[in-house]
C-alpha positions in Angstrom: 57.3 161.8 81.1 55.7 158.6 79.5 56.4 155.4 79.2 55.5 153.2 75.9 56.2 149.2 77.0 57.1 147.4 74.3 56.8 143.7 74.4 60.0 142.0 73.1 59.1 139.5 70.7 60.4 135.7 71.5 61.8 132.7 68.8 58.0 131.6 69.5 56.8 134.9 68.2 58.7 135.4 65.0 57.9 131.6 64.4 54.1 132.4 65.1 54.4 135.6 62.9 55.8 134.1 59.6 53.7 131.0 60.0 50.7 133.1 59.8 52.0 135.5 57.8 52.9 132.2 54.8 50.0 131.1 55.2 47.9 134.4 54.5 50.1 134.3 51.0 49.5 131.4 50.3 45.4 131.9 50.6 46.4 135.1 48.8 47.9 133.1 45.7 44.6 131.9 43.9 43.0 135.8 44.5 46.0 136.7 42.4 46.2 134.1 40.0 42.8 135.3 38.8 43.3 138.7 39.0 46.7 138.9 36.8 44.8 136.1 34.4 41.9 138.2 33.8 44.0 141.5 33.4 46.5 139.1 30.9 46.8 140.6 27.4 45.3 137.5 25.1 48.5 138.0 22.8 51.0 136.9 25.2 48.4 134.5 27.3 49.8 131.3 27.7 47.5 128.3 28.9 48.2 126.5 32.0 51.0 129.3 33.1 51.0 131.0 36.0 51.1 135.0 36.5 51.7 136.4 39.3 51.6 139.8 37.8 50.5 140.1 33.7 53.3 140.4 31.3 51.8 143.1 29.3 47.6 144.1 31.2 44.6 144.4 29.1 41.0 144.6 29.8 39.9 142.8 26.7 38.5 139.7 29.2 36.0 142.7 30.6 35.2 144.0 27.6 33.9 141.6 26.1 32.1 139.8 29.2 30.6 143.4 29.3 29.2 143.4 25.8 28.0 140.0 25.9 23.5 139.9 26.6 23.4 136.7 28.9 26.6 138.4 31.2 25.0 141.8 31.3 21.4 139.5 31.6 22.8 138.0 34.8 24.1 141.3 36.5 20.7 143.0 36.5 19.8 139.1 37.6 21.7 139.4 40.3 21.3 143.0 41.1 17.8 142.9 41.7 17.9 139.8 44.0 20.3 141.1 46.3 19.1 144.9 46.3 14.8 143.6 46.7 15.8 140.8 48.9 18.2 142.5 51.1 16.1 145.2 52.2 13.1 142.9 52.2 15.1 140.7 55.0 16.3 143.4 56.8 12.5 144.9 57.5 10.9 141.3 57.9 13.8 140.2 60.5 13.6 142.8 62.7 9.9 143.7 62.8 9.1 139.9 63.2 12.6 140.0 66.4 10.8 142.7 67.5 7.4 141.8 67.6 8.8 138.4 69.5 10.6 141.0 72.4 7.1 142.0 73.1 6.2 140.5 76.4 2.6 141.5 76.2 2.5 140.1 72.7 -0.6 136.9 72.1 0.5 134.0 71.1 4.2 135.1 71.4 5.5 131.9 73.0 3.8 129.7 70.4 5.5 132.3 67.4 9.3 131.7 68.8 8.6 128.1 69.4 7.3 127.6 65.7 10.6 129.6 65.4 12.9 127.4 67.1 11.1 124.3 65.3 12.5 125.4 61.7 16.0 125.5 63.4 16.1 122.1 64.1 13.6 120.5 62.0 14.3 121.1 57.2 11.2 120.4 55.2 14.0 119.5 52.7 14.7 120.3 48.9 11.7 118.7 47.3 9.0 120.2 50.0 10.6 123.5 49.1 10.8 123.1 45.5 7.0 122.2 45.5 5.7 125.0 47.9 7.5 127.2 45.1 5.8 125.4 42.3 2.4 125.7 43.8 2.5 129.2 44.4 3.4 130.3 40.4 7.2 131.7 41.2 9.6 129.2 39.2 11.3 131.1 36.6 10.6 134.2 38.5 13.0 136.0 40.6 10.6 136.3 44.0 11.5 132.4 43.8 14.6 133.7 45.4 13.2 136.2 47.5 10.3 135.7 49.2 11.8 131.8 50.6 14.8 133.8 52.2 12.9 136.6 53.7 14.2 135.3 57.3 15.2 132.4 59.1 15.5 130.8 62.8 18.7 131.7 63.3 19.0 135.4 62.5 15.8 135.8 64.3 16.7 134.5 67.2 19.9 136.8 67.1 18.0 139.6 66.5 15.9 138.7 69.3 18.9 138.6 71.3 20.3 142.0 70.8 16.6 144.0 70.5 16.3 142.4 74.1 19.6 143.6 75.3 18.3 147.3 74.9 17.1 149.6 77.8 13.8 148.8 78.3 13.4 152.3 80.5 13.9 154.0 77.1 10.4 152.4 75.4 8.6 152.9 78.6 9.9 156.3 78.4 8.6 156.8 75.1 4.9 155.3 76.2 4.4 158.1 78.8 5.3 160.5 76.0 2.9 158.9 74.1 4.2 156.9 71.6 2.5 153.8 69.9 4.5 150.6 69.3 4.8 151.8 65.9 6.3 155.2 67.0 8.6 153.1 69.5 9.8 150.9 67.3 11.3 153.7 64.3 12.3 156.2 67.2 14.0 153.9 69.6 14.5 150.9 68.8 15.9 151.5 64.9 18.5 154.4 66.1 19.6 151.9 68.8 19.8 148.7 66.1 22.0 150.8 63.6 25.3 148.5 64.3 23.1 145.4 63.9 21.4 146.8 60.9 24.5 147.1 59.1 25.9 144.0 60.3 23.0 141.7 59.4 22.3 143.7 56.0 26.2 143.1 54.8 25.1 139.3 55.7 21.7 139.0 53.6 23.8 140.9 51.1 26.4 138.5 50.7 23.9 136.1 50.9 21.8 137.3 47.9 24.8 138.1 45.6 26.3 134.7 45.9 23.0 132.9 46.1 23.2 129.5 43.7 21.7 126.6 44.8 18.3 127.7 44.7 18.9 129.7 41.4 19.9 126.9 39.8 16.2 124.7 40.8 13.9 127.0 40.4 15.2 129.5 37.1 15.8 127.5 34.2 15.5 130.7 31.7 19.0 131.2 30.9 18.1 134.8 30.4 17.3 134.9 34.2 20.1 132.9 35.4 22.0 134.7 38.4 26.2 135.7 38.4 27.0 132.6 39.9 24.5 129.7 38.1 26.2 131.7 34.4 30.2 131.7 36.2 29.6 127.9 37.1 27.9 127.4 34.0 30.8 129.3 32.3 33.5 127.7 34.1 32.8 124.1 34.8 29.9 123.5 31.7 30.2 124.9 27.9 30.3 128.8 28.1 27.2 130.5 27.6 29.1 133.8 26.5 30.5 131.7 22.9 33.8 132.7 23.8 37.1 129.9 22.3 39.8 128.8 23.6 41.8 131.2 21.9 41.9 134.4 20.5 41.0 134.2 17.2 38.0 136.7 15.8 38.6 139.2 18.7 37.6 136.9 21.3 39.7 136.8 24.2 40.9 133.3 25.4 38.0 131.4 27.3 40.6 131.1 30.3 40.9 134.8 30.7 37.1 135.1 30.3 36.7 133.2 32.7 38.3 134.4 35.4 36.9 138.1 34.2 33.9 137.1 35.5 35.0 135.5 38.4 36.4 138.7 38.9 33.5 140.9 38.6 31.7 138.1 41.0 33.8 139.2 43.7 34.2 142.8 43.3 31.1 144.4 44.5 31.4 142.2 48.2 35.1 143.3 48.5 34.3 146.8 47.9 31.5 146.8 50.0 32.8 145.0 53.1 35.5 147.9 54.4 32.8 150.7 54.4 30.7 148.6 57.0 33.8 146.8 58.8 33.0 148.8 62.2 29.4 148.1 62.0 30.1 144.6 61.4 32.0 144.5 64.4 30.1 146.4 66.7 26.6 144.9 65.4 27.9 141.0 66.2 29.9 142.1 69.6 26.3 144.4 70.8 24.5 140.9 69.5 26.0 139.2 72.3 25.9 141.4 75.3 22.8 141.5 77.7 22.2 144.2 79.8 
């Protein structure tokens, strides 16, 4: 016979409970607020009024964000960046991690400390913008790429974890025969999986809802990224030509907005469940040693 012990829940408890539980709502509230306005039929849209669930759903607001050139200009804007530059991080962060495991590695010492350097010491904005300028990329989408290929921080947790792995198994594979090369795609990439997919859900994220640098180095509208067009769309004059009501077909500018706001978020949200475990187990493996 087994036993199942259940804790019995105190005043403390229930009090802790609906405490978090109000406050998930209420971070919950502006998610749905822009979900039910941008499913919100434009004939019964009502400025300033909030829906918690549409009065009568339409996908008018997508429709037309979806037929508009700068909107669908944007997506393939963005899609590129984060597709290119994601995989480009991932390989550049963990060859350059692994390269710095490498005890018998020259000038290894003087790589990480040049490393460590950047993570205390910016160049700043206008350094940056310059180094840009002088190698040809504004208006050019490797302006957001090749900048972003790595940085101090995920290196040196990289470093971390690649350093945490057997190191029996790579001298295991040397008296087999294998090269550095060989070591690194049969041993140490099977092994990195978790981190893989934890680090390449963060340079995602990263990409998609890069801004800042979009918006100094592209000044083509016709290369803007999601989020330079949703903030140009939502706190400047609206690229897509949309009014403030629904006259001529065109869906109020409120609705349109948060469409795109929408479709911003989407991809991420969708993404995120399918590499949850990996997340988890990639940071928790990050921080282990031995």
């Amino acid at each position: 016979m087994s036993f199942v012990y259940r804790k019995r829940l105190t005043a403390a408890d229930w009090i802790n409970y609906s405490a978090l539980i109000s406050l998930s709502l209420i971070c919950m509230f502006p998610f749905i607020y822009i979900f039910s306005v941008s499913f919100t039929d434009p004939a019964v849209y009502v400025p300033l009024q909030f829906y918690l669930f549409p009065p009568k759903w339409s996908l008018d607001a997508y429709k037309y964000i979806l037929s508009t050139q700068s909107f669908l200009n944007s997506i393939k804007s963005t899609f590129f960046i984060t597709v290119v530059g994601t995989i480009l991080q991932v390989i550049v962060t963990f060859t350059l991690a692994y390269g710095l495991t490498r005890k018998d590695l020259d000038g290894r010492k003087l790589v990480l400390g040049f490393v460590i350097f950047t993570l205390v010491f910016h160049a700043g904005i206008v350094p940056n913008y310059l180094v840009v300028k002088s190698l040809g990329l504004l208006n050019s989408y490797w302006s957001l790429i090749w900048p972003n290929l790595t940085n101090a921080w995920t290196l040196i947790v990289v470093k971390s974890f690649l350093d945490s792995l057997p190191p029996e198994l790579e001298e295991s594979a040397q008296i087999d025969g294998s090269n550095d090369v060989g070591i690194f795609f049969k041993i140490v990439i099977p092994l990195s999986m978790p981190a893989i997919a934890a680090f390449t859900l963060f340079f995602a994220v990263s990409q998609w809802n890069i801004y800042f640098n979009a918006l100094i180095y592209i000044s083509d509208a016709n290369k803007w990224t999601l989020q330079v067009l949703i903030k140009a769309l939502v706190l400047d004059s609206t690229p897509l030509g949309a009014s403030g009501t629904a006259a001529d077909g065109i869906p109020p500018l409120e609705t349109v907005r948060m469409a795109a706001v929408t479709f911003a978020m989407a991809p991420i949200l969708i993404v995120y469940p399918f590499l949850q475990k990996y997340f988890a187990k990639g940071v928790m493996l990050g921080s282990i040693k031995g």
